[in-house]
N, C-alpha and C positions, 0 to 999 in steps of 0.2 A: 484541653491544654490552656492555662492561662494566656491572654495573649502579648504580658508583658516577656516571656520567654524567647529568646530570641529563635531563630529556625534558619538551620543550614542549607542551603540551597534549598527555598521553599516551592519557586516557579518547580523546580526536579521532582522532589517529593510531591506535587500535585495533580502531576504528570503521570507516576509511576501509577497513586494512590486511580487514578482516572482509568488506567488502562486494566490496572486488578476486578473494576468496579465493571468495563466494559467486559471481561471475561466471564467474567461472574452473573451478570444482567441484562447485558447487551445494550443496545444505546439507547431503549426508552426506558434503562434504570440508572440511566447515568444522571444526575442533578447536583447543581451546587452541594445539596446538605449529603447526598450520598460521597461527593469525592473529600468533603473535607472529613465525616465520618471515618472513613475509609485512610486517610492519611493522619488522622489524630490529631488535628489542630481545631480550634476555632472556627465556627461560618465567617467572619468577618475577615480572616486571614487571605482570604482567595480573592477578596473585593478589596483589598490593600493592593495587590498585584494586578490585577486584571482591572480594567472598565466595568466591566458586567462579565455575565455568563458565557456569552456567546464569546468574548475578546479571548474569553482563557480556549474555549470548545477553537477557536481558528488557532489560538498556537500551539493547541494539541498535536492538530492536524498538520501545521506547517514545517513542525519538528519531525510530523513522521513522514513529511514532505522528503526533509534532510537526508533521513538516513538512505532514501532514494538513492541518492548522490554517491554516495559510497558503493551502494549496489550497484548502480549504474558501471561504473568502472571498473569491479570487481568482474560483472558481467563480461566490457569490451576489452577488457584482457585478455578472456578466455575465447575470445575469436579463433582462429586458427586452429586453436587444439580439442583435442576430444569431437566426440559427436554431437554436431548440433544441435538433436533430439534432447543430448542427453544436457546437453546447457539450459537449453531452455527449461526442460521441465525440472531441471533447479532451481532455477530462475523464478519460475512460478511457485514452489514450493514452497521456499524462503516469502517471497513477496505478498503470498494469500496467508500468512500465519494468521492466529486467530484472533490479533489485534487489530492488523490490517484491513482484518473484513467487517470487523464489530466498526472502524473508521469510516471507513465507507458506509455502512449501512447510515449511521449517524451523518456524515454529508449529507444522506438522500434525504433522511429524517427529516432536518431541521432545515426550512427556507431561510431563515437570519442567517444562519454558518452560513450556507450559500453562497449569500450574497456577501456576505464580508471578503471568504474568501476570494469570490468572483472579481474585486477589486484589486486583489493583488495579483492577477495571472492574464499573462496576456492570451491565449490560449484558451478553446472552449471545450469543455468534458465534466466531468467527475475528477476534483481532486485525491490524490492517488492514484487511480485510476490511468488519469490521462498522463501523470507522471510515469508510471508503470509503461504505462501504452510509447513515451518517447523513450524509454529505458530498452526494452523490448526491441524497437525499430532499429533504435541506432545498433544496437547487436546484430542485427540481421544485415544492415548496411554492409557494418564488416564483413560479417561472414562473404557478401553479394559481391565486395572488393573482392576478397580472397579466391571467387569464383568456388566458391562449396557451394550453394545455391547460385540458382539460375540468376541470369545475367539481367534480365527482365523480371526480375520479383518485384511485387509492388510490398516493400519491405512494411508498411505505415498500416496497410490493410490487413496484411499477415499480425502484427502488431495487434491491431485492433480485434482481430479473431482469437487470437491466443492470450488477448489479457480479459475477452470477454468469456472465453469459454474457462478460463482460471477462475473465475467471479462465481461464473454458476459452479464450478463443479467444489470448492470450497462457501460458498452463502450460508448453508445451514449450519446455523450453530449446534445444533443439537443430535445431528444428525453424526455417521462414522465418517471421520475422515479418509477423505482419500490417499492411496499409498502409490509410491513413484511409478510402480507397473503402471495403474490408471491414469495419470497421469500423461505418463510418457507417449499411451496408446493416444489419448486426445491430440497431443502434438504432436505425432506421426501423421495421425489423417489431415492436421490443418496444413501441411509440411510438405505432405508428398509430393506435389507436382513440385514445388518448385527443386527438389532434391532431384528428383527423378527425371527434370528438363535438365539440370547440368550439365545430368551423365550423356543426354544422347551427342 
């Protein structure tokens, strides 16, 4: 595309173009020349908007920070209602899509994203991740108000088990995904006592 042509929301379309590219290759075929390929403009169009490489790779990631946000609340709505079990491992469902994971892996990939991102979070983990991981917790909080789990859950740990065993049981791209029966079986067993301490 010539780059006198002007371009509609270009940071969006670079975006979109980035995560087709993550589907498709996973995060060591993601590069400058493959995302502007892939969204049909210029190489020179992406270094108009960005600093460098890595600037656009952190607001990939802090975008798909955002939609967190939305999750998150979606999630502490559904406190109270339905099965725990059965929130959560929607929860996880939605949250390990296969963009989600190709992000993540790409965090782990790259030290520069890393550390850029590391700048902006007060907080230490894996971006996404430890997003996920405070998304998770404060749901269970609720629920721990509500007294449907135990009174003594350590909501944060429970968190950390259930976003960590989401990670492994969606990681491979290539492999079949998992369907909400298995799913749900893995959050039963991380769940149990504290479900099972309520009742006594």
């Amino acid at each position: 595309m010539p780059t006198g042509v002007a371009l509609r929301d270009v940071r969006q379309q670079l975006f979109d173009a980035a995560e087709r590219v993550l589907l498709r290759a996973g995060a060591t075929g993601l590069t400058s020349r493959a995302v502007t390929d892939e969204a049909g403009v210029a190489k020179g169009v992406l270094h108009r908007h960005f600093a460098d490489f890595d600037a656009f790779l952190a607001d990939l990631v802090r975008e798909r920070v955002r939609r967190l946000d939305a999750e998150a609340a979606e999630l502490r709505g559904a406190a109270g209602r339905g099965a725990v079990a059965g929130n959560l491992t929607g929860a996880l469902i939605r949250l390990f899509d296969p963009v989600a994971v190709s992000i993540v892996g790409l965090v782990i990939f790259r030290d520069e994203l890393r550390a850029r991102l590391r700048q902006d979070r007060a907080g230490a983990g894996v971006p996404v991740l430890a997003e996920a991981a405070a998304m998770i917790g404060g749901y269970l909080g609720e629920e721990r108000a509500m007294g449907r789990i135990a009174a003594d859950a350590d909501v944060d740990a429970l968190a950390l088990s259930l976003v960590g065993a989401g990670h492994l049981l969606f990681a491979d791209r290539d492999g079949d995904p998992w369907g909400p029966k298995a799913v749900e079986k893995v959050v039963r067993a991380v769940i149990a006592d504290v479900v099972q301490r309520r009742l006594l």
